[in-house]
Rosetta silent file (secondary structure, phi, psi, omega in degrees, C-alpha in Angstrom):
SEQUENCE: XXXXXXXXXXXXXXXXXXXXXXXXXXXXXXXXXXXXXXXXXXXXXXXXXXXXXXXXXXXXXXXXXXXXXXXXXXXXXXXXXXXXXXXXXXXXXXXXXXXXXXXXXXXXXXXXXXXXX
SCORE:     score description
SCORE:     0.000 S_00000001
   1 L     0.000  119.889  172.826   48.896   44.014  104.456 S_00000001
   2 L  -105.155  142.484 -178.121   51.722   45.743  106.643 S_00000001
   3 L  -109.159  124.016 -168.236   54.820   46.791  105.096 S_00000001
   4 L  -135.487   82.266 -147.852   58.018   46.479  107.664 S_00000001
   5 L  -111.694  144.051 -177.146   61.343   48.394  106.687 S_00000001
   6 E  -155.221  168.225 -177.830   64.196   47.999  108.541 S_00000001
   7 L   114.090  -28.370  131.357   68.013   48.386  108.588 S_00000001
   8 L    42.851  155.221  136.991   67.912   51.918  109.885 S_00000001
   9 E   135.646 -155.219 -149.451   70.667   53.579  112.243 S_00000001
  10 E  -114.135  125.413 -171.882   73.636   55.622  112.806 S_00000001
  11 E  -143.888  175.839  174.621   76.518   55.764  110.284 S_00000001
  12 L  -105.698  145.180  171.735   79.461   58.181  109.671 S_00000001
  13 L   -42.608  144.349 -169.233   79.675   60.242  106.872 S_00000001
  14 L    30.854   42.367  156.115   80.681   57.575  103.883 S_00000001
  15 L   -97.237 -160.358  165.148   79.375   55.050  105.215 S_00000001
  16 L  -140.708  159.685 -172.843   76.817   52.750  104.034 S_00000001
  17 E  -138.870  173.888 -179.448   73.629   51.421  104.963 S_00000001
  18 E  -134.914   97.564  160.638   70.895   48.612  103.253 S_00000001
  19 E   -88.417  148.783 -174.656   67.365   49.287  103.825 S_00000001
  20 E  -122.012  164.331 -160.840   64.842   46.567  103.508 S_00000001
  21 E  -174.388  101.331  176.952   61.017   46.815  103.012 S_00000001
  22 E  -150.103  143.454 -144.067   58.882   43.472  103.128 S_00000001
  23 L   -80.906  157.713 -169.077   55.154   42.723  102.890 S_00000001
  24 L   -90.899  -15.262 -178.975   53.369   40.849  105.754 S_00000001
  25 L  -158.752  176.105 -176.316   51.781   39.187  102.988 S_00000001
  26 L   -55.859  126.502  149.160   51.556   38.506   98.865 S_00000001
  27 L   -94.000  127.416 -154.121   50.592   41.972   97.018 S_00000001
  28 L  -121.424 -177.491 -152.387   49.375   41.348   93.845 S_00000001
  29 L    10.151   77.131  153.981   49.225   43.921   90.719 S_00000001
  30 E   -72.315  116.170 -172.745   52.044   45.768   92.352 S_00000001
  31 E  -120.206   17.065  170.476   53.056   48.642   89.714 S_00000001
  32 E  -167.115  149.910  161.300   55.351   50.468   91.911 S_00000001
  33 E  -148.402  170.480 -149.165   57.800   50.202   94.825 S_00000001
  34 E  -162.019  133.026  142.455   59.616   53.314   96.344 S_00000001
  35 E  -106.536  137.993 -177.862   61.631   54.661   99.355 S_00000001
  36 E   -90.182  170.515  133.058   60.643   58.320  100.447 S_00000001
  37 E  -149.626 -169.593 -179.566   62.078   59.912  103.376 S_00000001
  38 E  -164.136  130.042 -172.534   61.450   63.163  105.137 S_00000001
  39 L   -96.497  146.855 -160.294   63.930   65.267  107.486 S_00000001
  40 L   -79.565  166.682 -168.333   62.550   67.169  110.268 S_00000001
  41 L    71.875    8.425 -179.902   61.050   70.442  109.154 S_00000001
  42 L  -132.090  178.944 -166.838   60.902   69.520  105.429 S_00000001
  43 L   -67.088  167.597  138.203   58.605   67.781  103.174 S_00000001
  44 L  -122.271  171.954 -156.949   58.855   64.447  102.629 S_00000001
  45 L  -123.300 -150.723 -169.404   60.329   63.447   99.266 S_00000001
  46 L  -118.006  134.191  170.790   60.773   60.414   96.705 S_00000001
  47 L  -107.226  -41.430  174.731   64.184   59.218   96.915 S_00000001
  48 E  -157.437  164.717  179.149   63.965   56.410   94.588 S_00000001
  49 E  -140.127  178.601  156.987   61.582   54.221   93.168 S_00000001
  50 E  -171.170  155.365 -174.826   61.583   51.340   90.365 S_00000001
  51 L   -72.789  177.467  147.008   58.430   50.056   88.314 S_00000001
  52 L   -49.237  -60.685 -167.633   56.983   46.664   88.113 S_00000001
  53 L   -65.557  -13.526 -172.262   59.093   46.518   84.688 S_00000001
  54 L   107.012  -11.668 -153.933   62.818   47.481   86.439 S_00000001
  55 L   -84.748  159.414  164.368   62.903   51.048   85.277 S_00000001
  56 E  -137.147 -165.652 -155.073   64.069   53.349   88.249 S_00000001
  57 E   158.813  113.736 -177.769   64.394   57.029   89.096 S_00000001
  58 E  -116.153  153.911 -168.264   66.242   58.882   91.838 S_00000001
  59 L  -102.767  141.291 -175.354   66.124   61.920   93.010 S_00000001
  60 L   -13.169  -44.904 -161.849   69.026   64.022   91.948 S_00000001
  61 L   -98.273   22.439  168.570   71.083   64.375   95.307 S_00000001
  62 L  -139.591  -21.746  139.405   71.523   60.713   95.554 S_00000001
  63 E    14.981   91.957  153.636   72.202   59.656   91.535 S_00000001
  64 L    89.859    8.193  165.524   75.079   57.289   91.873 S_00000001
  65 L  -116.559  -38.280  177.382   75.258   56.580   95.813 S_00000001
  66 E  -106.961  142.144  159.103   71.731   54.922   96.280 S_00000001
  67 E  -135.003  125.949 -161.990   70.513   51.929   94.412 S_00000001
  68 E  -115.257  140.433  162.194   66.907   50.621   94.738 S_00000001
  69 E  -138.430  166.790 -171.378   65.795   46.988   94.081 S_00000001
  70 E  -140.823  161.118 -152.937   63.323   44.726   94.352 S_00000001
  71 E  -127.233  109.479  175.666   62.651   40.702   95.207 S_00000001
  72 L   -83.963  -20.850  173.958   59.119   40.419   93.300 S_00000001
  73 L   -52.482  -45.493 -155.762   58.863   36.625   95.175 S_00000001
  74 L   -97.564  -23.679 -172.221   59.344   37.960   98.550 S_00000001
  75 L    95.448   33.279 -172.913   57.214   41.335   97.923 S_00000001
  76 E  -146.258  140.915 -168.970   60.157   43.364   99.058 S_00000001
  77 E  -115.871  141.832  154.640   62.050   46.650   97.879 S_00000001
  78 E  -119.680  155.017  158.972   65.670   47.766   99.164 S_00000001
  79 E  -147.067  146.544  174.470   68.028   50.292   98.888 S_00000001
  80 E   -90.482  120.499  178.320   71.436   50.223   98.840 S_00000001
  81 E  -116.929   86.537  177.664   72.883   53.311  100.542 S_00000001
  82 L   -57.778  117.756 -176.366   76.447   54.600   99.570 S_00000001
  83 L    30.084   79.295  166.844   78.953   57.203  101.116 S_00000001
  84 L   -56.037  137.685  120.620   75.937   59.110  103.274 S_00000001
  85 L   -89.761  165.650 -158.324   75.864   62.494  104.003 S_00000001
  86 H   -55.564  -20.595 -167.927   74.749   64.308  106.830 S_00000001
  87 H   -72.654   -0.728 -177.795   71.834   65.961  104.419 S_00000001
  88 H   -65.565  -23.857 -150.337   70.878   61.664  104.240 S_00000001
  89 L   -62.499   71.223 -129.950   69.682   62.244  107.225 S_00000001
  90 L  -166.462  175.676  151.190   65.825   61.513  107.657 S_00000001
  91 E   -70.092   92.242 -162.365   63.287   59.404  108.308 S_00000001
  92 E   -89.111  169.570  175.148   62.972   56.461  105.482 S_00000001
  93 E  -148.314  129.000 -176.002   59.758   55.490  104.666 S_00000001
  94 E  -110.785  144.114 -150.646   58.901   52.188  101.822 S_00000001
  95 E  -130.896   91.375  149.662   56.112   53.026   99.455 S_00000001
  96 E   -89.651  132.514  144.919   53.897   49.969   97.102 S_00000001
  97 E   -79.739  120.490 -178.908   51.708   51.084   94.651 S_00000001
  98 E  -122.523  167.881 -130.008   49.569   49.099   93.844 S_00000001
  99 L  -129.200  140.280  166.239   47.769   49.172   90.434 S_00000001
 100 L   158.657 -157.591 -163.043   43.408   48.109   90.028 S_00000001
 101 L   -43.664  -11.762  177.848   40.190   49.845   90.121 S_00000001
 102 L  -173.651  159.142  176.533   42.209   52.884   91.302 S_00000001
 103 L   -65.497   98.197 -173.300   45.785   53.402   92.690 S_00000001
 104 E  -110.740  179.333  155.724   46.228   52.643   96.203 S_00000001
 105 E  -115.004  146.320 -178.081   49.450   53.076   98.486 S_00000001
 106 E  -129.992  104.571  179.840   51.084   51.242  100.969 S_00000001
 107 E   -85.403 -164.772 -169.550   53.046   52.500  103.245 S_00000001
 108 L  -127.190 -176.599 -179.693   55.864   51.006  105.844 S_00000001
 109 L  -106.138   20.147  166.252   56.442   52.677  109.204 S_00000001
 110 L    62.823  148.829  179.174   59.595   54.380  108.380 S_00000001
 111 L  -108.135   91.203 -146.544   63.245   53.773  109.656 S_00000001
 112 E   -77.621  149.154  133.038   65.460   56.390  110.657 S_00000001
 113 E  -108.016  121.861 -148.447   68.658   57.117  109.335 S_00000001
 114 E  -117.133  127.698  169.214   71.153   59.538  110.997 S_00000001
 115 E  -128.658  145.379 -176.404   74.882   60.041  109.691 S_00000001
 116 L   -68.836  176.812 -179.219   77.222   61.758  111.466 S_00000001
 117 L  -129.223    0.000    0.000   79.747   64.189  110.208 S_00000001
């Protein structure tokens, strides 16, 4: 299964962008889907996620600009990305968890996003 996120690019500060993240094929006991990203010289971190169940969880410095969803039919998580700043600036990455004899992950091949000032 490959994981293929797109929407990526170059925005101005308060702009917006839609990333998309969608499986090459069905994933089944999915218990998590998630975009990460990681800026160069840092870590990288969880920006948002949401459960199998709907619940979600962002990481503080995006609370009320990004919103993450998910299509459980198509296998595919987005985020909606609201009045960027330059610190947005990173390397996304889309994240399934998937849930069975142990916890695996699946990752996408990450998208960049760069905003301007």
């Amino acid at each position: 299964v490959q994981l293929q996120a797109s929407g990526g690019g170059l925005v101005q500060a308060g702009g917006s962008l839609r990333l998309s993240c969608a499986a090459s094929e069905r994933i089944f006991n999915i218990n998590d889907m998630g975009w990460f990203r990681q800026a160069p010289g840092k870590q990288r971190e969880l920006v948002a996620s949401i459960t199998s169940g709907g619940s979600t969880n962002y990481v503080d410095s995006v609370k009320g600009r990004f919103t993450v969803s998910r299509d459980n039919a198509r296998n595919a998580v987005y985020l909606q990305m609201n009045s960027l700043k330059p610190e947005d600036t990173a390397v996304y990455y889309c994240k399934v968890g998937v849930r069975g004899a142990r916890y695996i992950e699946l990752w996408g091949q990450g998208t960049q996003v760069t905003v301007s000032s």
